[in-house]
C-alpha positions as CSV (number, residue, x, y, z in Angstrom):
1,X,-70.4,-31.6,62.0
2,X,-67.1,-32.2,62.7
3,X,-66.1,-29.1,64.1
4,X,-69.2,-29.1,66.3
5,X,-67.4,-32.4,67.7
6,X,-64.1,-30.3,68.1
7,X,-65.6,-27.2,69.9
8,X,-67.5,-30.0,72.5
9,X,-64.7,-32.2,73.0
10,X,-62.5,-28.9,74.0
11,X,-65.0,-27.4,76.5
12,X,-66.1,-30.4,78.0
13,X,-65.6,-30.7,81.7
14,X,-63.7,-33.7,81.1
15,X,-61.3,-32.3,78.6
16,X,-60.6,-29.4,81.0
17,X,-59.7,-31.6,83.9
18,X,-57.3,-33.4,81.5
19,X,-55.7,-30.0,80.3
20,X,-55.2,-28.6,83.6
21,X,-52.7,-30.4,84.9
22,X,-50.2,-30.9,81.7
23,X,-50.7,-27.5,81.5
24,X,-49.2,-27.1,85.1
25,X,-46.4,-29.5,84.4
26,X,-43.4,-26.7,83.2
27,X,-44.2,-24.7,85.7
28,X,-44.0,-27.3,88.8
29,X,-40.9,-28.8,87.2
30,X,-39.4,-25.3,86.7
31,X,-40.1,-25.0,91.1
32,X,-39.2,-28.7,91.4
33,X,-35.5,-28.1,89.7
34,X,-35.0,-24.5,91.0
35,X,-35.4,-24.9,94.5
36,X,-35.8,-28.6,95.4
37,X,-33.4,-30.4,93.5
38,X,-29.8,-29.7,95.2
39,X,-27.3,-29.1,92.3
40,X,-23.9,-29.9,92.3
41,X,-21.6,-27.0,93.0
42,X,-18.5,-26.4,91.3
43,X,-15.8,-26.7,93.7
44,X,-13.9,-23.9,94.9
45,X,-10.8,-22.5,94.3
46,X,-7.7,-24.0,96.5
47,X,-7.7,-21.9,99.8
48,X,-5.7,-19.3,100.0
49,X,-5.2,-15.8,101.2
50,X,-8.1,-12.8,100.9
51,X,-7.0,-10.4,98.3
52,X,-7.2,-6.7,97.8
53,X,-9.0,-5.2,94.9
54,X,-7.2,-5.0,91.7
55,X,-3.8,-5.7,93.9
56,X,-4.6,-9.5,94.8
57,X,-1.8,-10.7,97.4
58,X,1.1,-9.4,95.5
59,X,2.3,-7.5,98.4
60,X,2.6,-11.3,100.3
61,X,5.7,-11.9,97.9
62,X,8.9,-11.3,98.9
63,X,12.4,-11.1,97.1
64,X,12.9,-15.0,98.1
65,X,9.5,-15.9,96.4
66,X,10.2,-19.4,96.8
67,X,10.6,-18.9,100.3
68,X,7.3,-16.8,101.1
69,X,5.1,-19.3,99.2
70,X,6.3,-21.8,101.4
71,X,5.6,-19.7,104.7
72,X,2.0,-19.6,102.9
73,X,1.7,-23.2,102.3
74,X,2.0,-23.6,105.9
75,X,-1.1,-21.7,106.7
76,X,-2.7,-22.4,103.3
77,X,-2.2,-26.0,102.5
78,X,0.0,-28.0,100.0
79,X,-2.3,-26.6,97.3
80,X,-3.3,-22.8,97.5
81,X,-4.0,-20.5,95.3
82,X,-2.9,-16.6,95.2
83,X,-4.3,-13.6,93.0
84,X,-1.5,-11.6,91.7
85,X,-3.1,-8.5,90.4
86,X,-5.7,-9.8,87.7
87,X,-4.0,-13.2,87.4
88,X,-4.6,-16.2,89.5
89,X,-1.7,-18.7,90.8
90,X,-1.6,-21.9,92.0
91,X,1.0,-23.5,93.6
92,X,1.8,-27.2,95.0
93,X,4.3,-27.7,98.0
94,X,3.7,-31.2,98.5
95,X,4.9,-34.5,96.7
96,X,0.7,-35.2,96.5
97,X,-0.1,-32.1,95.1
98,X,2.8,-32.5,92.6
99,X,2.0,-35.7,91.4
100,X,-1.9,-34.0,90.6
101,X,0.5,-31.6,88.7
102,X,3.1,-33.0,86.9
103,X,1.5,-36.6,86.7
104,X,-2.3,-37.2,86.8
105,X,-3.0,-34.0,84.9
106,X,0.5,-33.5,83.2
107,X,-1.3,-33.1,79.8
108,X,-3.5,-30.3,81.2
109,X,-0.7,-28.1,82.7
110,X,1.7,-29.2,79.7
111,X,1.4,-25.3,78.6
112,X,3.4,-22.8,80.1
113,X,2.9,-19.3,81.4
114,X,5.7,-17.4,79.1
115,X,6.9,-14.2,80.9
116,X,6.3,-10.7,79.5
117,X,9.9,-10.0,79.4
118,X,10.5,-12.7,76.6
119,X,10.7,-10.5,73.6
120,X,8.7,-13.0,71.4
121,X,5.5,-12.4,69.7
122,X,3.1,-15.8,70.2
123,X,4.0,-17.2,66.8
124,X,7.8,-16.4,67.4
125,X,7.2,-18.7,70.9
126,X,6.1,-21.4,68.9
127,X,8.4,-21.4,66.0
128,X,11.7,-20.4,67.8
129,X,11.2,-21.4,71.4
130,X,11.0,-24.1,74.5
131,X,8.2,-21.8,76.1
132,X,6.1,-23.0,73.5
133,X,3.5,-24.9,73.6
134,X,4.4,-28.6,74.9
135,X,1.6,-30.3,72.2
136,X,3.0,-28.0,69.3
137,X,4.9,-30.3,66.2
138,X,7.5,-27.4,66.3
139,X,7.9,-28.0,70.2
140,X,8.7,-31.6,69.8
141,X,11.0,-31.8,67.3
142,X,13.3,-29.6,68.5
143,X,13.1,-31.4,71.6
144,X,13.7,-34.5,70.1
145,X,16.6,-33.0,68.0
146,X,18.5,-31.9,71.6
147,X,17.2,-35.5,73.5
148,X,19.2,-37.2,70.1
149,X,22.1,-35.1,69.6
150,X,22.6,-33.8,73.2
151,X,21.3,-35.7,75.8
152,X,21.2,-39.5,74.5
153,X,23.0,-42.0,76.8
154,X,24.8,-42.5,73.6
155,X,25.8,-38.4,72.8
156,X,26.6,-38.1,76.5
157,X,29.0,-41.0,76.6
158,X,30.5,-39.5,73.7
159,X,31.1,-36.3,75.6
160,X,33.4,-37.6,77.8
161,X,36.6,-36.9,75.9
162,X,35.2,-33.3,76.5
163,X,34.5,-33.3,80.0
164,X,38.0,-34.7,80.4
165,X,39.8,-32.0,79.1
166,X,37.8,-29.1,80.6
167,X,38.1,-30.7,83.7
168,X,42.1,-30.9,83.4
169,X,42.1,-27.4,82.3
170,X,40.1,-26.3,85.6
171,X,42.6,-28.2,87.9
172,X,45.6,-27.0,85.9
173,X,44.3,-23.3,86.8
174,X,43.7,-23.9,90.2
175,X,46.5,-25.7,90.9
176,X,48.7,-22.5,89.6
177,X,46.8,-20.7,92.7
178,X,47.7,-23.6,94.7
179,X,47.5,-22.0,98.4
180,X,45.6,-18.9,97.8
181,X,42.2,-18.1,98.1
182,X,40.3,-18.8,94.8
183,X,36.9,-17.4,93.4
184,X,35.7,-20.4,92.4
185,X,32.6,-19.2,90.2
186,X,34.8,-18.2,87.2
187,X,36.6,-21.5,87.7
188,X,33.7,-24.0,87.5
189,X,31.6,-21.8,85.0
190,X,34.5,-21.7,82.5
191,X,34.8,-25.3,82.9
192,X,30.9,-25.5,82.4
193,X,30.3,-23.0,79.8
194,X,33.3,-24.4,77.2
195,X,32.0,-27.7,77.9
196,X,28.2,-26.5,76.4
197,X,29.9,-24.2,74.0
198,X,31.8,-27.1,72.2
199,X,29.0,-29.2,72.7
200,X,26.8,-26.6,70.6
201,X,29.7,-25.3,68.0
202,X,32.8,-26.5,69.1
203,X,34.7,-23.5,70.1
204,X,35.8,-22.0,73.5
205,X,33.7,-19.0,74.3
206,X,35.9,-18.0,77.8
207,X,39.4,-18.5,78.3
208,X,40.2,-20.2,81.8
209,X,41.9,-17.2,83.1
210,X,40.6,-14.9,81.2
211,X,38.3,-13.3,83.9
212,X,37.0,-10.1,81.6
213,X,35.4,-12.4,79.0
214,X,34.1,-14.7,81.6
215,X,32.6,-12.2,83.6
216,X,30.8,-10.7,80.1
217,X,29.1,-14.1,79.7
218,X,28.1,-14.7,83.3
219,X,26.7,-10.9,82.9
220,X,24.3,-12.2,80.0
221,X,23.4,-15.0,81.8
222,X,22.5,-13.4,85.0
223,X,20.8,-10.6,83.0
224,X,18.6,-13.0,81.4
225,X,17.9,-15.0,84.5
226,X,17.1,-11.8,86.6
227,X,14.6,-10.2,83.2
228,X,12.8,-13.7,83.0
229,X,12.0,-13.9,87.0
230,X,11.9,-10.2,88.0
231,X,7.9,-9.1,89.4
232,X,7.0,-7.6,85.8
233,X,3.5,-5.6,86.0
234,X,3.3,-6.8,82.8
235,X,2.7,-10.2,83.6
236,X,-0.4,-9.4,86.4
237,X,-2.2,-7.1,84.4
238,X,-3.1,-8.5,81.0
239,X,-3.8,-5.9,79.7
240,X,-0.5,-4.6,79.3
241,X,0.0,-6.7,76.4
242,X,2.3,-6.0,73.4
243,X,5.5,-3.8,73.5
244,X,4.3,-2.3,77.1
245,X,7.4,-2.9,78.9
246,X,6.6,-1.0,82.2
247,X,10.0,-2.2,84.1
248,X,12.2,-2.2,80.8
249,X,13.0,-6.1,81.0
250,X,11.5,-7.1,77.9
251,X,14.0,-4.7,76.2
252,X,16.9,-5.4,78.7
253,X,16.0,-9.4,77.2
254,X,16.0,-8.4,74.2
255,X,19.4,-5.9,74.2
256,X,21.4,-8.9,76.1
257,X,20.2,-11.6,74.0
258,X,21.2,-9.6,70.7
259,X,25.1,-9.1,72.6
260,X,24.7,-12.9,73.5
261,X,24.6,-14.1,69.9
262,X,27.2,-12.3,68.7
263,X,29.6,-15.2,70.8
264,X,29.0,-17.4,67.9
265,X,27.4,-15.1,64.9
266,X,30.7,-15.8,63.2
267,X,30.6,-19.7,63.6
268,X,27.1,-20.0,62.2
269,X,28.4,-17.7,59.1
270,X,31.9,-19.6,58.5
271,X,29.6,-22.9,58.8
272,X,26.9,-21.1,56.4
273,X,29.5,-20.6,54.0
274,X,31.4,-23.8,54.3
275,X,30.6,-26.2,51.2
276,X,28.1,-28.6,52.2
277,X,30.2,-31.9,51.6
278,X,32.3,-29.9,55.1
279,X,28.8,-30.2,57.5
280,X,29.7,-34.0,59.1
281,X,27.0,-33.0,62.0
282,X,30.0,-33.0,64.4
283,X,28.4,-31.1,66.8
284,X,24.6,-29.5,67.0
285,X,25.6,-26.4,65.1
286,X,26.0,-28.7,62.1
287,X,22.9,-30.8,62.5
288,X,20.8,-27.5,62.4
289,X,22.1,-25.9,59.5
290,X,21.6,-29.5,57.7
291,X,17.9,-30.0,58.8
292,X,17.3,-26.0,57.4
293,X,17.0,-24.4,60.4
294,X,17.4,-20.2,60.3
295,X,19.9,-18.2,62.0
296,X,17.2,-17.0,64.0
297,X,16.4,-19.9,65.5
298,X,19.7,-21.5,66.3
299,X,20.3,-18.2,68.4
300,X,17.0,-18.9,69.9
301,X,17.9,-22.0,70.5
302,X,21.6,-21.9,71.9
303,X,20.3,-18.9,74.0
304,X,17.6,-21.1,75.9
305,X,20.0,-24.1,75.6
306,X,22.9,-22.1,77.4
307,X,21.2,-20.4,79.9
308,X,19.0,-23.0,81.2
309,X,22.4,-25.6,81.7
310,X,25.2,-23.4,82.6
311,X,23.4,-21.7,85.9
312,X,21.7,-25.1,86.9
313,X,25.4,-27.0,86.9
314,X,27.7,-24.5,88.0
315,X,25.8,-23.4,91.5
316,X,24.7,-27.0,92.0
317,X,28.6,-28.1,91.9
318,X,29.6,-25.2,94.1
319,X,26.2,-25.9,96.7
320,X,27.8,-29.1,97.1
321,X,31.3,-27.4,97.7
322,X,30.1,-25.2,100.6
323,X,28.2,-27.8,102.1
324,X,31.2,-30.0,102.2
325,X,32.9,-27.7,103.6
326,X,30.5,-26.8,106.6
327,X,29.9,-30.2,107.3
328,X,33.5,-32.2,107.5
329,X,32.8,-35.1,107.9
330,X,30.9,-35.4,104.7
331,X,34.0,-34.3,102.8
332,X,36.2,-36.8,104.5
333,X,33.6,-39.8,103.2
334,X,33.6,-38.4,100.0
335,X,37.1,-38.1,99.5
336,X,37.9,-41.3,100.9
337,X,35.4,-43.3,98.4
338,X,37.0,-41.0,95.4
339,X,40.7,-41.7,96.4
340,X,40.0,-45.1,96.9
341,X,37.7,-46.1,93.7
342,X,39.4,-43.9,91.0
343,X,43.1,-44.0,89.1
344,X,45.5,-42.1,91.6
345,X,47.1,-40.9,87.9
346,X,44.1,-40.1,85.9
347,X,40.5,-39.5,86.3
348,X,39.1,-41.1,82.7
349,X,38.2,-44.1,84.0
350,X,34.8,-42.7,86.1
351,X,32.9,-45.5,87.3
352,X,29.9,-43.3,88.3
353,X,27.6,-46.7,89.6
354,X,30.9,-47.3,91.8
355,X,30.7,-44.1,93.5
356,X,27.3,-43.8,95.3
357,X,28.7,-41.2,98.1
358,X,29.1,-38.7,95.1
359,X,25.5,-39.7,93.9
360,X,24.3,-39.0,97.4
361,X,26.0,-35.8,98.1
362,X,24.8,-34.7,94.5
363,X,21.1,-35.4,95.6
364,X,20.9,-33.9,98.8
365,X,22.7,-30.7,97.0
366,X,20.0,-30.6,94.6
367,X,17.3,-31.8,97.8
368,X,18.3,-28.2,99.4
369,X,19.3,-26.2,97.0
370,X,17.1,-26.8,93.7
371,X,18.5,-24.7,91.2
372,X,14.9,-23.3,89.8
373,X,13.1,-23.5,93.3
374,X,9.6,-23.3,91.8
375,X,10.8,-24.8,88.2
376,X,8.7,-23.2,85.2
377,X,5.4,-21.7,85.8
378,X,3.3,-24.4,84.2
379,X,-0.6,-23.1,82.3
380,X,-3.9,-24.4,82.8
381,X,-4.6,-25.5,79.4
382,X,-8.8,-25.9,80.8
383,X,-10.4,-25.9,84.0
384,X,-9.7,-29.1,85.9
385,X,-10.5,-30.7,89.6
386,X,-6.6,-30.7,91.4
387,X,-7.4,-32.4,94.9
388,X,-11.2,-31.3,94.9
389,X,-10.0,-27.8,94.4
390,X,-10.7,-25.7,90.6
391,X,-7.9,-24.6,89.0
392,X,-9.9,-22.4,86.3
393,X,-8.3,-22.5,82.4
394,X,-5.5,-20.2,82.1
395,X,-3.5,-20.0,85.9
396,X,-0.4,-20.2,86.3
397,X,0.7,-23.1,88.7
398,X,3.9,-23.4,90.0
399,X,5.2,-26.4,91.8
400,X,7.6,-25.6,94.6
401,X,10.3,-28.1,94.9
402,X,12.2,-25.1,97.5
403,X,9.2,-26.4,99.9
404,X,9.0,-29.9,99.1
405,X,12.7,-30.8,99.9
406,X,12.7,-29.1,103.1
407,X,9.5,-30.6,104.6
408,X,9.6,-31.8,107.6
409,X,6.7,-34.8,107.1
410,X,8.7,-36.3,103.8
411,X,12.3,-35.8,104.8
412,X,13.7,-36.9,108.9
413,X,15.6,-33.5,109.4
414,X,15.1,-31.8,106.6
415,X,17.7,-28.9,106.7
416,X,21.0,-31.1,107.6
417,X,23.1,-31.8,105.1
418,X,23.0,-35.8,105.5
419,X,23.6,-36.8,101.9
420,X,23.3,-40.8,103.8
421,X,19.5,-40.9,103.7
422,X,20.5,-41.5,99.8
423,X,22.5,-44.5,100.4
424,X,20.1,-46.8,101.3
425,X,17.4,-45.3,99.5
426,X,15.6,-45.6,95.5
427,X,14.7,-42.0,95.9
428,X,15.9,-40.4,92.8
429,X,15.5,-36.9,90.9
430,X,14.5,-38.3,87.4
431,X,10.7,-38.0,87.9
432,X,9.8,-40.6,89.2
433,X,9.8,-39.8,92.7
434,X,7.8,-36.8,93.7
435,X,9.9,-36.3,96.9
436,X,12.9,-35.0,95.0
437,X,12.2,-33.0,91.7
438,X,14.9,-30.4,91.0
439,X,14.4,-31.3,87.4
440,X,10.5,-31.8,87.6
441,X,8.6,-34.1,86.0
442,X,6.4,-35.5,82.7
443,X,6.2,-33.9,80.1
444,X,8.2,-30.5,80.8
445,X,10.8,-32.5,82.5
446,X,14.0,-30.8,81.9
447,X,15.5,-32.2,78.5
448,X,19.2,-31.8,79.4
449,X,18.6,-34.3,82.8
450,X,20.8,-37.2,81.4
451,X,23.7,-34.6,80.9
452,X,23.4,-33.1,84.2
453,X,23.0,-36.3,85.8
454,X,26.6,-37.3,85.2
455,X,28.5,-33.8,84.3
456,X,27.6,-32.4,87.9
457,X,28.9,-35.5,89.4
458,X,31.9,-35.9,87.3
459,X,33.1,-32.2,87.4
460,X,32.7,-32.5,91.3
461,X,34.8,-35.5,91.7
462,X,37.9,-33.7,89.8
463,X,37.7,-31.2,92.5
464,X,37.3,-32.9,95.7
465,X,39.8,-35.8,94.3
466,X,42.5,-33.1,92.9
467,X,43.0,-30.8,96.5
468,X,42.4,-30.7,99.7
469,X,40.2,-27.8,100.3
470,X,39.7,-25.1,103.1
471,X,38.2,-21.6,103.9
472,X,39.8,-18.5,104.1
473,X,38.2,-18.2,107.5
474,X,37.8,-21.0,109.8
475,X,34.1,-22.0,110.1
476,X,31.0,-21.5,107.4
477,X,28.4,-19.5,108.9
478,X,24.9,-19.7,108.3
479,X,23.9,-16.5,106.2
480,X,27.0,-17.9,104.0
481,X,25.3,-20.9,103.2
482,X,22.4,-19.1,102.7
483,X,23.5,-16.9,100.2
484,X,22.8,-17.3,96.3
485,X,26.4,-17.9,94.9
486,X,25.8,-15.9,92.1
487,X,25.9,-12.8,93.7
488,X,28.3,-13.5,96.8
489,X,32.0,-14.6,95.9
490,X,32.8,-18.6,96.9
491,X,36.0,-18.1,98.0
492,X,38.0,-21.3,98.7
493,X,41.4,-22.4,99.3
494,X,42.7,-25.3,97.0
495,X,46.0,-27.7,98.1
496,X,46.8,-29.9,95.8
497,X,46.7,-34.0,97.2
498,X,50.1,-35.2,98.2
């Protein structure tokens, strides 16, 4: 009987017209969703220029990479993106774009893109170096280590004494040449590179006039430099992964930075052997081998250390020297508040906060000249929305700072050397202000900013208070000032102040 009921109640008329229409119901909603209901798109990538196949736009980039992504950004935008063989960049060339960068999403891009030629496997980055990965435990205690030991307002201070007396030594020497024209990048790197040697294991590691031995440890520097920023295949094509070393820079890395560590191998062992009551954490050498660190990573370590700070101080002292020089007047001012402010007799009493010409020519150095123009290629730790543009997981994004300090809508006449738009001004390079960001910003700021904040300054202000300067020839041309100082001699004729 009561199937009988089923069977009528399922073929009735009625039950039919009920059916029909839930029946119908996937199929209208699957018409309904598919082609009436407007989804959201995902937003495109920043504009940029129309790649090749399998090349992208790495034929756009020239020598002065800096330079030709800023050309770009003017046709692009302050956020455009590039494909560099199988890779995709990014790259921000405006204060807004930076702070979407370094600020809003600084947790995001807190990874960075580590260059082939860095002869580290993954876990070696992560257990030995800074390219590691900015949210990594390892990562932040050695940073906190360096900001304690190195770059405190309190371990600065006490690096004064330091200064001092590489600073005396640098005068001494070019007072001895008194008259003549003077290379003056062996003079300031000595000064510089003793200064982070003794910071890191308190020895000398170039003798003032010893030019052979400085001009071995420039050679690793530079080396290192050029591996780390060379076009590397290696890096657009991932799947040249491993030991493939198409241009030979991952081995050229690796060869230099084996030479390198040999300038203090002998250190670390005497310290190694010393008896442990000795270690009194006297310098950073001593605080390692006390918290248990390997030799591997202290060369590691002083490696990165060395030539990250060396390069950045010396050519941002001599920058300011040449534009000094081309622009007179600036020279005068400066001298005038030096000579007037510090002891005529000695130059340990340095009242930085009293001095705010030599903060200003300092800024507008680092305003045209930043010493990494594009800092540290950052990572796209995921996808993320940067000014209603994608940047998918895993670009690299660079920020150029080049670009940024010579725009024309932030700064009023952006390529004169006018270090008075400072004077009156809270524009500053410690990250706060995305107008001026030779250091960058958030969480990858640069670690030894405190240091260089008052070293560059301080090591200036012995020269430009010590001598009168002048050029061998009469005027500064343009394609001088141009050139990276590195590779052209800055030749400069010292006479001691009467």
């Amino acid at each position: 009987m009561q199937e009988s009921m089923a069977e009528l109640f399922l073929h009735s008329p009625q039950t039919r017209t009920l059916l029909l229409p839930l029946l119908l119901l996937p199929l209208l909603y699957f018409i309904i969703s598919k082609y009436l209901i407007k989804k959201p798109r995902t937003p495109p990538l920043p504009p940029g220029p129309t790649p090749f196949p399998f090349l992208g736009t790495i034929h756009l980039l020239k020598p002065l990479t800096h330079v030709s992504l800023a050309h770009l950004s003017r046709t692009y935008g302050p956020l455009m993106s590039l494909k560099l063989g199988m890779e995709t960049l990014v790259v921000a060339s405006s204060p807004a774009a930076a702070v979407e960068i370094l600020k809003t999403n600084d947790r995001t891009f807190s990874a960075r893109t580590v260059p082939h030629a860095v002869p580290l496997t993954e876990s070696e980055i992560e257990r030995l170096s800074f390219w590691g990965d900015a949210l990594s435990q390892n990562w932040k205690n050695v940073r906190a280590i360096c900001r304690a030991e190195l770059f405190s307002a309190k371990s600065v201070e006490a690096q004064r004494r330091l200064w001092e007396e590489k600073a005396a030594a640098m005068v001494g020497s070019l007072r001895a040449k008194e008259g003549t024209a003077v290379d003056m990048g062996p003079v300031v790197f000595a000064a510089v590179v003793n200064v982070f040697a003794n910071i890191l294991f308190s020895e000398d590691i170039v003798g003032v006039e010893e030019e052979r031995g400085c001009s071995e440890v420039r050679g690793f520097l530079r080396g290192i430099i050029e591996a780390l920023s060379a076009p590397n295949l290696a890096d657009f094509y991932p799947l040249f992964v491993g030991e493939f070393d198409p241009h030979g820079l991952r081995k050229k890395h690796r060869e230099i930075s084996v030479r390198m560590w040999g300038l203090w191998e002998r250190v670390v062992g005497e310290r190694r052997r010393s008896e442990e009551g000795e270690l009194r954490n006297r310098d950073l050498l001593d605080v390692l081998i006390s918290r248990g660190f390997t030799d591997e990573q202290i060369n590691k370590l002083f490696e990165e250390l060395l030539t990250a700070g060396i390069d950045t101080t010396t050519s941002t002292i001599n920058r300011t020297m040449v534009e000094l020089l081309s622009n007179t007047e600036s020279m005068t001012k400066l001298q005038q508040e030096l000579r007037s402010v510090l002891n005529q007799d000695s130059l340990t009493d340095f009242p930085l906060e009293q001095l705010p010409y030599l903060q200003a020519c300092v800024k507008e150095t680092l305003r045209l000249h930043p010493p990494a123009p594009l800092l540290l290629a950052h990572c796209a730790r995921e996808t993320c929305l940067v000014m209603n543009y994608t940047v998918p997981r895993g670009a690299r994004v660079l920020v150029n700072v080049w670009a940024i300090g010579r725009d024309p809508v932030v700064w009023e006449e952006p390529l004169e050397y006018r270090p008075e738009r400072f004077l009156n001004s809270t524009k500053d390079f410690k990250g706060n202000d995305f107008e001026l960001l030779p250091f960058g910003a958030g969480r990858r700021i640069c670690p030894g900013l405190p240091m260089a904040a008052k070293i560059v300054p301080f090591l200036l202000a012995w020269l430009v208070y010590s001598f009168d300067w002048s050029l061998p020839d009469a005027t500064v041309d343009e394609a001088f000032r141009a050139t990276t100082l590195m590779v052209q001699p800055l030749l400069l004729i010292p006479r001691a102040r009467r």
